[in-house]
N, C-alpha and C positions, 0 to 999 in steps of 0.2 A: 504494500500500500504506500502511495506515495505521502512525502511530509507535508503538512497543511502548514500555512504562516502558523498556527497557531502553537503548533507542537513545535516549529523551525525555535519559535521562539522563547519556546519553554526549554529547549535543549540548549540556545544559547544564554538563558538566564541560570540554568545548572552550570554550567560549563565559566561565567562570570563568578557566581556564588562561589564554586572552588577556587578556582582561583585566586580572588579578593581574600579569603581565609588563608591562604598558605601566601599572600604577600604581606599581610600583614602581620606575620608572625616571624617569616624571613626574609623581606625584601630588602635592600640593602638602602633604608632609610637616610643612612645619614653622612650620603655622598656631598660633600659642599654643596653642589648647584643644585642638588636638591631642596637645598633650605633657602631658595629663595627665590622669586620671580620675574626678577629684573631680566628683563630681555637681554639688554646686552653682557649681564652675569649666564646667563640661559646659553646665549650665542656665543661668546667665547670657549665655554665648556663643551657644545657640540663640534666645533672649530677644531679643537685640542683632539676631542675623543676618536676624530678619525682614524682607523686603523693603528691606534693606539693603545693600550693597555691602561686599566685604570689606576692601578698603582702607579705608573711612570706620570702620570696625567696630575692629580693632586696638587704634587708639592708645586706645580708649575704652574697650576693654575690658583693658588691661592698667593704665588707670588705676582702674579701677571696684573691680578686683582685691586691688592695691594698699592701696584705702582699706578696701573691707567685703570684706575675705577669708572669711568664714562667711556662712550663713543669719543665725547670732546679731550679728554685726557687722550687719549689713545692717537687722536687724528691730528694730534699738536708735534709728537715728535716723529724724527725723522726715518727712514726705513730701514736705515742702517743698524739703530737700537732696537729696533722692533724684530729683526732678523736674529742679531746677537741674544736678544731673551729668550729665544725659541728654541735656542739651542738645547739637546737632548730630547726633543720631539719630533725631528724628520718630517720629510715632505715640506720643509723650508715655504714653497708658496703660498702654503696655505696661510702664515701669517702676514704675509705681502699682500695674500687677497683681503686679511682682516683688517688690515690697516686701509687699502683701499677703499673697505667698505665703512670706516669710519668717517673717513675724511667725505665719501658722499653722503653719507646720513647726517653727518653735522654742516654741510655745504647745500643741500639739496630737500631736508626732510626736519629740521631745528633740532637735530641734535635727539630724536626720536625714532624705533624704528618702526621704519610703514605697517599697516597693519592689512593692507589691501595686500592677496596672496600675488597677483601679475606683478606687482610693485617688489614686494619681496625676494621673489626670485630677478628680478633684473638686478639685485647689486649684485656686487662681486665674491664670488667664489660661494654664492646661493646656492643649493640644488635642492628636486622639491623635498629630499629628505633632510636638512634641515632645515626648510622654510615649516613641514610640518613639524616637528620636535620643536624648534621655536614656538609656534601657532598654539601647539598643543602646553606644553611644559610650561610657558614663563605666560601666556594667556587662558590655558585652559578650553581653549577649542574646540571643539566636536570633529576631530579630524585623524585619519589613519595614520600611523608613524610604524612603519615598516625599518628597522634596521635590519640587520645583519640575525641579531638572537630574537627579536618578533617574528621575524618573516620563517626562521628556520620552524617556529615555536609552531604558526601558521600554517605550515606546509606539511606536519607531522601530522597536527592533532587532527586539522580540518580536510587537507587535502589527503593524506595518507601516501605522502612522498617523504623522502629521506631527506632532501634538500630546495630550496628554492629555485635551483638551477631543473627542475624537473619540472616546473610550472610554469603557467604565464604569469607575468606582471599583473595582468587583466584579473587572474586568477586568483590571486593572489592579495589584489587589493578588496575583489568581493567577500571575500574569506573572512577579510578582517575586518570590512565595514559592517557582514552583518553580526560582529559580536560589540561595537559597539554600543557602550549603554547612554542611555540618554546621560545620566551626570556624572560626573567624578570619571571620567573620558582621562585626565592625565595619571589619575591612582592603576587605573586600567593599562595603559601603556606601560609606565611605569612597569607593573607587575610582570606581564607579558614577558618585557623587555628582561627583567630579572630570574625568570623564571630560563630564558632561553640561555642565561648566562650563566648560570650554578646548576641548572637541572639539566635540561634540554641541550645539554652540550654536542657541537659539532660531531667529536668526539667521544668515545664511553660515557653515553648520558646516563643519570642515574634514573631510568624510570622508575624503579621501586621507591624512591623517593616524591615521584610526582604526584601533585593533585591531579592532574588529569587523566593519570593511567587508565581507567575504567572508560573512556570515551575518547581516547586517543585513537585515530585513524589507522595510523602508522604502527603503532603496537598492536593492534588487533587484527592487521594484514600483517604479522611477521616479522615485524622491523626488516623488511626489506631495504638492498641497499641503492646507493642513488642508480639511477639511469644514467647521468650524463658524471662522473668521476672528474672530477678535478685533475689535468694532469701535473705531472712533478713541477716543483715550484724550481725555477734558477736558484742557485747560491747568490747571496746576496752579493757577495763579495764581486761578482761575474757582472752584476747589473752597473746600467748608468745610475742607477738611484745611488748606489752607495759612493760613485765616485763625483758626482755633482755635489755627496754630505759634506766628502773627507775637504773638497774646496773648498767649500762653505765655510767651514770650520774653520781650516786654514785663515781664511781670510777675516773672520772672526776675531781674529791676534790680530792682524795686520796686513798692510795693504802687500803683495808679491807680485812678481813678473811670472808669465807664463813658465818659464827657464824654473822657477821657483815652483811655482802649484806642480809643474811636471815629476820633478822631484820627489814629490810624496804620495804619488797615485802609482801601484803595483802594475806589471806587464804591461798587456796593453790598454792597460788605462790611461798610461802615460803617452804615447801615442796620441792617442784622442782626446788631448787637455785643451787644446783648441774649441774643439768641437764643442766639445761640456762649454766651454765661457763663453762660445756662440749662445748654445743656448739658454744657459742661467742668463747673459746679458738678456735675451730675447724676454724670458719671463718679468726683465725690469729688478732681477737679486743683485745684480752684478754691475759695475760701468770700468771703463779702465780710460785712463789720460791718455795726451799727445805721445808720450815716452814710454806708454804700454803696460804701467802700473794697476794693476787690475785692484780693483775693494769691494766693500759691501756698497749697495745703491744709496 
C-alpha cells in the first residue's frame, strides 16, 4: 500500500522525535559558533570549517574573532595580514575570499549581511551551502543545509544509499526538505549535522549507537556498499595544493625571489614555482615588484 501524506508525515515526525532526543543528550552543544548568532561570527566559522577539522578550527577561530570582530574590522586591514592569520588552515583563498566579502558588505550593504538568498550568494566565495548554514544557523530559516555529514546522514536513513555520490542532488535535497519541521529548523540541522559526525561516520559508523537504527534505509537493505567508490586520493605531498601552502608560508616570513620559493618546494615542485606564483598571483595571494621580489598581496 502506498504512503499517504498522512502516514509520510507521521514517519517523519518519529524519525524528528529520535533524533531531537539523542541530540540533545549528545550533540556537540558547545562548539563556539554555536553560542551565538551573529552572522558574520556564523560566516566566518562556516568559512574556517571547510574541509577542515574541528579541533584544528577553534583555536583559530576564536583568535580571528578576537582580532576583526565585524565585517568592518575585518575589511579595514590589508590582505597581506589577513593571509598570515590563516595560516594553519589551508586553502589560503578562502580567507582572500573572506576578506573580499567584507570589504563588499561594509562598501555595498552598511556593514550588514544581505538577507535576500540571490544577494547572498553573489558575494565572494558564497556557495549555496553556506548561504544556507548562514540563512539557517545565525537567522534560523526554514531552509535545507546539506553538508558533507547531513547529506551522508540523508542518503542512508532516507535514500538507502551508502553515500551521497549514489544520489541526485535533486534527490537529495527532497529527502531532507521533507523532514523539515516547521520550528526549531536550526536545533534540526544542527543535530542531523552531529549525528553524521560521531554516529553516521563515512567510515565504521556506529549504528548500534544510532537513534535511527530501527528506520534506517540503508541498515535494513544490508548496509550495502557505495555504487560509485571514491577513487584513491593523490598524496598530498604530489599535489599543487600542498606546494602553492609551502609558498604561502614561505612568504608569510618574508618577501623571496623565485630562485628562493624554488629552493624549498621538493622534485618537481621546484620546476613549477613559476607556475604556482602565476597562479597564486592570479587568485590576487601573491604580487611581486619590478626586481621580481614576490610577497603576500
Amino acid at each position: 500500500m502506498p504512503r499517504t501524506s498522512t502516514s509520510a508525515s507521521s514517519e517523519a515526525e518519529t524519525f524528528r522525535a529520535a533524533l531531537g532526543a539523542w541530540y540533545r543528550a549528545n550533540g556537540r552543544h558547545g562548539l563556539p559558533w554555536r553560542l551565538t548568532r551573529d552572522p558574520y561570527a556564523v560566516l566566518v566559522s562556516e568559512v574556517m570549517l571547510q574541509q577542515t577539522q574541528v579541533e584544528r578550527v577553534i583555536p583559530h577561530y576564536e583568535a580571528w574573532l578576537a582580532r576583526w570582530p565585524t565585517f568592518a574590522a575585518l575589511a579595514g586591514v590589508l590582505p597581506a595580514e589577513v593571509i598570515r592569520a590563516w595560516r594553519g588552515l589551508g586553502y589560503n583563498r578562502r580567507a582572500l575570499n573572506l576578506h573580499r566579502l567584507a570589504r563588499d558588505v561594509v562598501e555595498n550593504h552598511a556593514g550588514e549581511l544581505p538577507r535576500a538568498p540571490v544577494v547572498l550568494l553573489g558575494l565572494p566565495g558564497v556557495g549555496s551551502y553556506t548561504a544556507s548554514a548562514v540563512r539557517c544557523f545565525a537567522r534560523a530559516e526554514r531552509v535545507v543545509v546539506t553538508d558533507t555529514n547531513i547529506a551522508r546522514v540523508i542518503a542512508r536513513s532516507r535514500l538507502g544509499v551508502a553515500t551521497r555520490r549514489d544520489v541526485s542532488a535533486e534527490s537529495l535535497g527532497e529527502a531532507a526538505g521533507a523532514l523539515l519541521p516547521a520550528t526549531d529548523v536550526r536545533d534540526h540541522n544542527l543535530a542531523l549535522m552531529d549525528l553524521g559526525a560521531v554516529v553516521c561516520r563515512a567510515r565504521n559508523p556506529d549504528c548500534e549507537a544510532c537513534p535511527l537504527r530501527g528506520r534506517c534505509s540503508w541498515k535494513t537493505a544490508g548496509s550495502p556498499a557505495a555504487r560509485a567508490p571514491a577513487g584513491p586520493a593523490p598524496k598530498f605531498e604530489t599535489t599543487a595544493r600542498f606546494a602553492r601552502g609551502r609558498i604561502i608560508d614561505a612568504l608569510r616570513e618574508a618577501p623571496a625571489d623565485i630562485d628562493e620559493l624554488a629552493a624549498i618546494l621538493p622534485g618537481l615542485h621546484s620546476e613549477r614555482t613559476g607556475i604556482y606564483l602565476a597562479a597564486l598571483e592570479k587568485d590576487g595571494l601573491v604580487s611581486h615588484d619590478a626586481a621580481g621580489t614576490w610577497a603576500l598581496a
